[in-house]
C-alpha positions, 0 to 999 in steps of 0.5 A, a space after each residue: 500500500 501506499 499512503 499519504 500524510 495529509 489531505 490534497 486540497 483545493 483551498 482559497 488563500 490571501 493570494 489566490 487559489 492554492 492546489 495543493 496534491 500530497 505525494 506518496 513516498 517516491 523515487 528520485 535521483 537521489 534514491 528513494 524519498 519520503 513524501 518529496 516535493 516536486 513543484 510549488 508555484 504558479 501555472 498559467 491557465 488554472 482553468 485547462 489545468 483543472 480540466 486536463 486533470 479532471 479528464 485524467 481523473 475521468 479515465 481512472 474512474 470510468 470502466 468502458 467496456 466491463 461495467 462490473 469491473 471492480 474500482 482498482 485506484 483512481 490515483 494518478 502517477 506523477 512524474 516530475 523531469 526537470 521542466 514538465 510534469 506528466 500525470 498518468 492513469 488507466 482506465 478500470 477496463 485496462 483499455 483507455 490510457 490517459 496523460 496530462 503533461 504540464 508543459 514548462 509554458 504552462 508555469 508561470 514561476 517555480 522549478 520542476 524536480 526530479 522524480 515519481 509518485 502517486 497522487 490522490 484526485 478524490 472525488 471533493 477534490 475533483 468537485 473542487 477543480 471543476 469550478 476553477 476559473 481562468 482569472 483565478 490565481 492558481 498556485 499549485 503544489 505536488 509535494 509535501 505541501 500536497 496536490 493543491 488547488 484552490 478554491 473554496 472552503 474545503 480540505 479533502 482527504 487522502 486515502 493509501 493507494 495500491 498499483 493495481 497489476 493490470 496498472 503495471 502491465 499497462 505501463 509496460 504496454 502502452 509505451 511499445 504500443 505507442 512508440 509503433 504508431 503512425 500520425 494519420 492527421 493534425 487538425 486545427 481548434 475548430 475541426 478538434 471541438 467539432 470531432 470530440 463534440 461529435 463522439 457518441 456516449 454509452 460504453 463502450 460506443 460505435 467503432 468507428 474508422 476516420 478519414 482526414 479531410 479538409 474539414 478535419 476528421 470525417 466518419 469513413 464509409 471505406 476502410 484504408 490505411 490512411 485512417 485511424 480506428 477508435 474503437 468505442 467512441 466513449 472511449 474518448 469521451 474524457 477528452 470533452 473535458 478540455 474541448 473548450 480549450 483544444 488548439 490542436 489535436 493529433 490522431 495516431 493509429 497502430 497496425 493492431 487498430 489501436 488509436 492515438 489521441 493528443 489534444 494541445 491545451 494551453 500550456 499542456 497536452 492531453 493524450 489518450 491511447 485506446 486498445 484496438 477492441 473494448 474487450 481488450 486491456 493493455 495489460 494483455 496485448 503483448 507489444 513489448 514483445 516484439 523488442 525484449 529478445 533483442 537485449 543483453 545483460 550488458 546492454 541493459 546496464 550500459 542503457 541504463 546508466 543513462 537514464 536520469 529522468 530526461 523528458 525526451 530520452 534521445 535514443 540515437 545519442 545513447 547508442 553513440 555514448 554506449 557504442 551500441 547499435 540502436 536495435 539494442 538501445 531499443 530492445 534496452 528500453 523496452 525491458 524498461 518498459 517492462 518495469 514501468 522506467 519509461 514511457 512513450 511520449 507520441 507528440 515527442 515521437 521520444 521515450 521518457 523517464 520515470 520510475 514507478 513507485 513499485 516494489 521491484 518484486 512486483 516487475 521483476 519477473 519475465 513475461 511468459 512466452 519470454 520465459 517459455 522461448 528462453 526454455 526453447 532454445 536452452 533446451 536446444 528444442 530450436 535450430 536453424 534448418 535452412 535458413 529457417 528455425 524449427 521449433 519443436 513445443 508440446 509434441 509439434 513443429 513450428 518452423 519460423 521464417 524471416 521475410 522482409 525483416 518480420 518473423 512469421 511463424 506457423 502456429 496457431 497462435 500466429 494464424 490467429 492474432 498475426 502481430 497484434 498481440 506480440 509475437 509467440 513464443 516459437 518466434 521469440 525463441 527463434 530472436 534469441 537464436 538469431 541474436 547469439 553469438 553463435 549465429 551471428 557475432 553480433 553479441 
């Protein structure tokens, strides 16, 4: 569990409105702290504040597909980089990923630390941003001083949290999931309030393929390639929040059919990313597979000592300081992701860091079919035959060929989901093979 020692609050003072958001124990440059300060001072625009964290809020509490799906933590994970801070949250489906980034346009006057943490959005607190206005003078604290916003008369109280699993997997998720998607359009304010005006409520809504036009985005009668998918329109329905505010919006999409969603407010950006079905949850898509082969242990240790918490981690310059190819820093990463030490940021087109404020033994573990391929090839049940690997697994064959960079396997589970659940374990096994020494002295 993780706990609070005071209350978040939205209080009124001789200087104006006070948010005030108390942090939980976090993990810093330093190591780990207790109850950290990570920002106090002044944001520019009080009122899409309020409402970008309203729509993160929004997400964390809605369930848009399982509507018995039981309450698992409506507290966000906030990261502090130096000069923004990102807050994050899930769905309670799994399905709906949201994050508002506070951009360093967006403070007035205060330094950005360093570090991650949850904060508690409850529902007085939640009460209390939606009457924020614009010409108020907002002052906001995330730290010892609390998640603090001000406006009125009350002082609302925090609870102690636990990260839900289907949290973490998400986290490991959504970030391969992003880093492989595609900006489809770009769309200015009037075309942005338009569209998210147009969505349609009661879960999980229509599936629905957009086309980019010149009025925007349009419903599309023929599916191509060059639309996005939103499967479920309600799915997106928390972007209302910040439509008043919306200057732009950018809309991504994904081979497996999830979408991308980034709406730039003042000051900030609010982004949402939705699985490709409403029955599907992040924390079984698997998208993180597709790098964790391609990764040593010296790899890992030379990537991460290059981790310091940067709001846009440049790949490229790490491969040049560490002097390894880019296919490794990636595959480094992505096992990051796996413990939730970066995100994607699809506006940035850049990973970023954080850490979050876990128990490592909660994410230590390899994912299934990771483990299960390790046991394949150690177990010398795969062997190139041809320029092709043969697997054997539970009394079958499965033969797995490279064709145009991408691996294709045999089995049923290939036949079935294709790429866009991950890649199997027969494939999986046959990258491990590939990347060994042995093979190609590449290691």
């Amino acid at each position: 569990m993780i706990g609070y020692a005071r209350a978040s609050d939205l209080s009124l003072t001789a200087d104006g409105a006070r948010l005030s958001l108390a942090t939980a124990d976090a993990l810093t440059p330093a190591g780990p702290v207790v109850r950290p300060s990570f920002f106090s001072g002044f944001v520019s625009r009080p009122d899409a504040v309020a409402a970008a964290l309203l729509a993160v809020a929004d997400v964390a509490a809605t369930s848009y597909y399982d509507l018995s799906a039981r309450r698992a933590s409506l507290d966000p994970v906030v990261t502090a980089s130096g000069d923004r801070l990102r807050f994050e949250a899930f769905s309670r489906c799994n399905g709906v990923y949201a994050r508002f980034d506070l951009l360093s346009d967006g403070i007035d006057a205060g330094e950005v630390g360093y570090g991650t943490t949850n904060v508690d959005i409850n529902p007085p607190l939640r009460h209390a941003l939606a009457s924020t206005q614009l010409a108020d003078l907002l002052h906001l604290d995330v730290g010892e001083g609390g998640l603090a916003v001000a406006t009125a008369e009350q002082t609302h109280l925090e609870r102690p949290v636990d990260l839900p699993d289907r949290w973490i997997r998400g986290f490991a998720e959504v970030p391969t999931i992003a880093a492989r998607m595609r900006l489809v359009a770009e769309v200015d304010r009037l075309p942005t309030m338009t569209f998210l005006a147009s969505l349609r409520s009661g879960a999980p809504g229509p599936t629905v393929h957009y086309a980019p036009g010149p009025r925007g985005l349009q419903p599309s009668a023929v599916r191509r390639e060059s639309d996005v998918r939103l499967a479920g329109t309600s799915r997106l329905s928390a972007a209302r929040r910040v439509m008043r505010f919306a200057h732009r919006m950018r809309a991504y999409a994904h081979d497996s059919g999830a979408s991308g969603w980034v709406v730039d407010v003042p000051g900030g950006r609010v982004t949402f990313i939705i699985t490709a079905e409403p029955y599907r949850g992040f924390s079984g898509e698997g998208g993180l597979l597709h790098a964790l082969g391609d990764v040593d242990d010296d790899g890992l240790s030379a990537v991460a000592a290059c981790l310091a918490w940067q709001p846009v981690i440049d790949a490229d310059a790490i491969a040049r300081e560490t002097s390894l190819t880019r296919r490794r820093v990636d595959g480094a990463l992505a096992v990051f992701a796996v413990s939730g030490r970066v995100g994607f940021d699809l506006a940035e087109g850049a990973w970023f860091h954080r850490e979050l404020p876990l128990d490592p033994s909660r994410v230590g573990g390899d994912h299934a079919r990771l483990e299960r391929a390790r046991e394949l090839v150690s177990s010398e049940q795969t062997v190139l035959t041809e320029g092709m690997c043969r697997v054997v697994a539970d009394g079958a064959v499965h033969w797995v060929r490279e064709s145009g960079g991408i691996l294709h396997c045999t089995c049923r589970w290939h036949a079935r989901y294709g790429h866009s659940r991950g890649p199997c374990a027969h494939e999986l096994a046959a990258r491990l093979l590939f990347a060994s020494p042995t093979q190609d002295g590449r290691r």
